[in-house]
matplotlib code that plots the C-alpha trace (Angstrom):
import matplotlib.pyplot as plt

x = [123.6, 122.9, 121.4, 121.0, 117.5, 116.8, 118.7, 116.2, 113.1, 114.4, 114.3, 111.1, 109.5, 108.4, 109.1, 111.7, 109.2, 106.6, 110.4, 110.4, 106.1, 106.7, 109.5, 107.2, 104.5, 106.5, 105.7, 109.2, 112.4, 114.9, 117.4, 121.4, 124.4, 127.3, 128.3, 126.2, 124.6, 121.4, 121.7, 118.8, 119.1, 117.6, 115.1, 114.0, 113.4, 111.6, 109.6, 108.8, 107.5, 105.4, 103.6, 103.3, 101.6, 99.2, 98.2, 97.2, 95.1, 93.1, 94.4, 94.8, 98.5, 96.5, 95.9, 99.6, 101.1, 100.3, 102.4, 105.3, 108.0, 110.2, 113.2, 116.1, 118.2, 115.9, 116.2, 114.1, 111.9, 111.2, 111.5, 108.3, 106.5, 106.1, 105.3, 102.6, 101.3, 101.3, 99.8, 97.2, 95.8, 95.5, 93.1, 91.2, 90.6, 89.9, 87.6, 85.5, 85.0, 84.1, 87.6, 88.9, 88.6, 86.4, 86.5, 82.8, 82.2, 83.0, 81.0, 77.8, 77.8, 78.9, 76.0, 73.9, 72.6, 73.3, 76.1, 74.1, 73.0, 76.5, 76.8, 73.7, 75.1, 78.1, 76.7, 74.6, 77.7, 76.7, 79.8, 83.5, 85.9, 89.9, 92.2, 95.2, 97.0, 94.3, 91.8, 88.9, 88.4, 85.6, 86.1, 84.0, 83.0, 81.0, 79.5, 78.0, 77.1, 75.2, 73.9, 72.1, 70.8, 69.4, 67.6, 66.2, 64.9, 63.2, 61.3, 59.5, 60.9, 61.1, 64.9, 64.7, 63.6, 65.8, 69.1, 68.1, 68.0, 71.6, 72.7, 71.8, 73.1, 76.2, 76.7, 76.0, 78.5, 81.2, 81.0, 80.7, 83.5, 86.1, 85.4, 85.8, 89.3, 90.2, 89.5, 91.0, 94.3, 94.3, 93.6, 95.2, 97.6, 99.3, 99.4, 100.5, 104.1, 104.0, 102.2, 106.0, 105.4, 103.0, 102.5, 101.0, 99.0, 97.7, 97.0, 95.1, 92.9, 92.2, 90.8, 89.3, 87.5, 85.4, 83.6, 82.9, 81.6, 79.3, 77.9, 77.1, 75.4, 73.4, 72.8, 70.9, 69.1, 67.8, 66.9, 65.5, 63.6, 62.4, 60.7, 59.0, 57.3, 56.6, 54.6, 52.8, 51.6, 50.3, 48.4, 46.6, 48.3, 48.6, 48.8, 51.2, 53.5, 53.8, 54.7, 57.2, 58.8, 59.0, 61.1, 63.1, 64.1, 64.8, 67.1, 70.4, 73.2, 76.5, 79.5, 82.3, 85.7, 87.0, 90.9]
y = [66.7, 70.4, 73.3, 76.2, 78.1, 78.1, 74.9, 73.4, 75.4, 73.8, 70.1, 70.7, 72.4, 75.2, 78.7, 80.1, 82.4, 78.9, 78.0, 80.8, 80.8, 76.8, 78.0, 81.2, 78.8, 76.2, 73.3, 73.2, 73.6, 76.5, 75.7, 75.3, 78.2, 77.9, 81.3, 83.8, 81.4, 79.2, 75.8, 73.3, 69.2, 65.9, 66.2, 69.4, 68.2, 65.0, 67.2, 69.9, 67.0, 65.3, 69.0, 69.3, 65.6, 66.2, 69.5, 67.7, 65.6, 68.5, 68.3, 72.1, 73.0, 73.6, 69.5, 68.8, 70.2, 67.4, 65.2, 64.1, 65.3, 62.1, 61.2, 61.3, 59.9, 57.3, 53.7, 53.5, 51.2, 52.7, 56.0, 55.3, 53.4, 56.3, 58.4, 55.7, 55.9, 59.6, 60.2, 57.6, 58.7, 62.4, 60.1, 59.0, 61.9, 63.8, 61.0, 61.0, 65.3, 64.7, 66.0, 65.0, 64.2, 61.9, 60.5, 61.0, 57.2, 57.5, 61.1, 59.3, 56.4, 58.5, 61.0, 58.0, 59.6, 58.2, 59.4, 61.2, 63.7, 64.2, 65.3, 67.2, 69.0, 69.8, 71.2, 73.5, 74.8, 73.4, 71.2, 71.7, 69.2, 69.9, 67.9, 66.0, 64.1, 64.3, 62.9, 64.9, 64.9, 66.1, 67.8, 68.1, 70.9, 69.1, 66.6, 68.8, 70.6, 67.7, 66.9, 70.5, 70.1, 67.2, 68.3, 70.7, 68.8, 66.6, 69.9, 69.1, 71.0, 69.8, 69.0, 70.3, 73.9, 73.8, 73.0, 76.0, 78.3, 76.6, 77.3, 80.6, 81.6, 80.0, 82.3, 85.3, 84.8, 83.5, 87.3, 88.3, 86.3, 87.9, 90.8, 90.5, 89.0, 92.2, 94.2, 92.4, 91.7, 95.8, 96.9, 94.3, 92.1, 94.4, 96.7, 94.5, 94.7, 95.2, 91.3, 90.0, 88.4, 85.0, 85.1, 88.3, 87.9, 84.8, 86.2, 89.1, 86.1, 84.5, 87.8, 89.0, 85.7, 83.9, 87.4, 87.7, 84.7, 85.3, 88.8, 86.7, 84.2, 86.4, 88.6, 86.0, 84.6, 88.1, 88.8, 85.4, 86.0, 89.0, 88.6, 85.4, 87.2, 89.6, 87.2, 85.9, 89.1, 90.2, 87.1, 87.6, 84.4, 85.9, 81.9, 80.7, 84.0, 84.0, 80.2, 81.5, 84.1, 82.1, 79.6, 82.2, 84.0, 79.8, 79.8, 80.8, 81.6, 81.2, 81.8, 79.2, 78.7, 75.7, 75.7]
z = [124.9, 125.4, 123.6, 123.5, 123.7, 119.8, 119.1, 121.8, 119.7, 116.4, 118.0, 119.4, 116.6, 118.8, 119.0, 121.6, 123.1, 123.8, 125.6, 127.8, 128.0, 129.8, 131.5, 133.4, 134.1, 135.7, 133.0, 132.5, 134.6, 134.5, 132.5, 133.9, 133.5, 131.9, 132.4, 131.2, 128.9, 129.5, 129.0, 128.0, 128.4, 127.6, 130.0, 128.6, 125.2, 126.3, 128.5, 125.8, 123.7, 125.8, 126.7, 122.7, 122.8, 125.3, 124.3, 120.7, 122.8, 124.2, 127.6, 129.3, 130.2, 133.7, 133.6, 132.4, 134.6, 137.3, 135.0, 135.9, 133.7, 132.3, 134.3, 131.9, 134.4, 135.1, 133.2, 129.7, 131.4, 134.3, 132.4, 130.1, 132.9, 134.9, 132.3, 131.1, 135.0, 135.0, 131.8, 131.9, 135.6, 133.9, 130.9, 133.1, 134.9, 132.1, 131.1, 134.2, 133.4, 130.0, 129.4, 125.1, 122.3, 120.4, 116.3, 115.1, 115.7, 119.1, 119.7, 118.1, 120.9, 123.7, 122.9, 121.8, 118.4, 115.0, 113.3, 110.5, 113.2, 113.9, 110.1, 110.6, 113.1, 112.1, 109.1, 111.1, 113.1, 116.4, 115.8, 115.1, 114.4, 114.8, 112.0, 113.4, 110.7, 108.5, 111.0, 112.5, 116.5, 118.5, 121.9, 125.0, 124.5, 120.7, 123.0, 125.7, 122.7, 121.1, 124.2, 124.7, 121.5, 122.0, 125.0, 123.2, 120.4, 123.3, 123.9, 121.0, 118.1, 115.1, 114.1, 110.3, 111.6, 114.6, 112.1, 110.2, 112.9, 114.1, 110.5, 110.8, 114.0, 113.2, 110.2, 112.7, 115.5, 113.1, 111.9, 115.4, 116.5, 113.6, 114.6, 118.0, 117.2, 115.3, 118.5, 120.4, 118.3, 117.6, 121.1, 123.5, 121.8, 119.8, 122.9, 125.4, 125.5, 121.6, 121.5, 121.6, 125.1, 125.1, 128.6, 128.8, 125.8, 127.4, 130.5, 128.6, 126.5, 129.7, 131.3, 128.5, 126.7, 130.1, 130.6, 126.8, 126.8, 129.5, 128.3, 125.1, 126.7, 129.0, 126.3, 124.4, 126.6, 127.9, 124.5, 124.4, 127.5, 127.2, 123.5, 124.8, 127.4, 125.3, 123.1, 126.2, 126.6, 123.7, 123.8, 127.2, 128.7, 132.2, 133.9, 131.6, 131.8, 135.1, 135.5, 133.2, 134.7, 137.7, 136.2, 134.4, 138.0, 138.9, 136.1, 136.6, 134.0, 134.3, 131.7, 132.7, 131.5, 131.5, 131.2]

ax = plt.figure().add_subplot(projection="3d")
ax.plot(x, y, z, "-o")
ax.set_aspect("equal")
plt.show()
């Protein structure tokens, strides 16, 4: 069977432009001419889906794009075998990097915390769940989350006081964060070739977010930083502010982006 580019959208419940975005990245092949007129296949429609699949998994395009694309010329059996192989060494790949998604059961025993401090958390905002069919998943990025948090609680602060805080900061940098949106919707999407092309508007999010993220991380923990020692201080604790600082300078802070 063959379609044309919006005929292949409609199957795949995408939009032509996500077409076109696979196509420019290489996840999917050019399609054939008949003429002046592209022409999409079997294997194109198979291969749309399984990106659609895998991306609902929490897998990057970066990652699934070392999959092999199914072989409509190919048996069934052999077909879906090699796709099983393909697919399941990318698992457990992203399995060994923490690389997923995880049902709140599953989050609890890999972090090793009850699940009512996975409630707790997620109340305070250190946590958010995606909805799939009506089911909630965690991702990596909740369990190195959880994980953080529970080094910190090993500190020795309290874990009622601590949630607050969370709570609190949570409300703050969802503000923050819509804002920040706005700009950047009104100011680079909308400008970048009138926001109509998804690869430049990708490539614009990808340049844009990674150092955000890092002038808000190093923002707060310069703020952080710098009251602490100005507590120590004020107190006369010349020993202990030192010993500080040291391990401040030791300490050093990186935004990453993980695609």
């Amino acid at each position: 069977m063959q379609y044309k580019v919006e005929d292949l959208a409609t199957a795949c419940g995408v939009k032509v432009d996500t077409i076109r975005f696979y196509q420019g990245k290489g996840l999917i092949a050019p399609p054939s001419r008949q003429g002046r007129n592209a022409v999409y296949g079997p294997t194109h429609l198979a291969r749309i889906r399984q990106i659609r699949a895998l991306l609902v998994e929490g897998f990057s395009l970066a990652q699934i794009q070392k999959v092999d694309p199914p072989d409509s010329t190919a048996g069934a059996s052999t077909r879906l075998e090699t796709e099983s192989s393909s697919v399941a060494l990318l698992r457990a790949l992203a399995q060994e990097r923490g690389v997923g998604r995880f049902r709140r059961a599953e989050l609890a025993e890999r972090a090793g915390v009850p699940q009512e401090l996975v409630d707790a958390a997620q109340a305070a905002g250190l946590l958010e769940p995606t909805e799939q069919d009506g089911e909630e998943f965690f991702s990596s990025v909740d369990l190195e989350m959880l994980g953080s948090g529970l080094s910190v609680l090993g500190a020795g602060l309290p874990l009622t006081e601590f949630l607050e805080i969370a709570a609190q900061h949570d409300h703050n940098i969802r503000d923050v964060s819509e804002k920040g949106i706005d700009l950047f919707d009104d100011h680079v999407r909308k400008v970048a070739a009138n926001g109509d092309d998804p690869e430049v508007v990708a490539q614009a999010f990808q340049q844009v977010l990674p150092q955000l993220t890092k002038l808000v991380a190093l923002h707060f923990q310069r703020t952080l930083v710098n009251r602490a020692m100005k507590r120590l201080r004020a107190k006369g604790e010349g020993p202990a502010l030192e010993r500080a600082l040291a391990a401040v300078e030791a300490t050093h802070l990186e935004g990453e982006w993980r695609k």
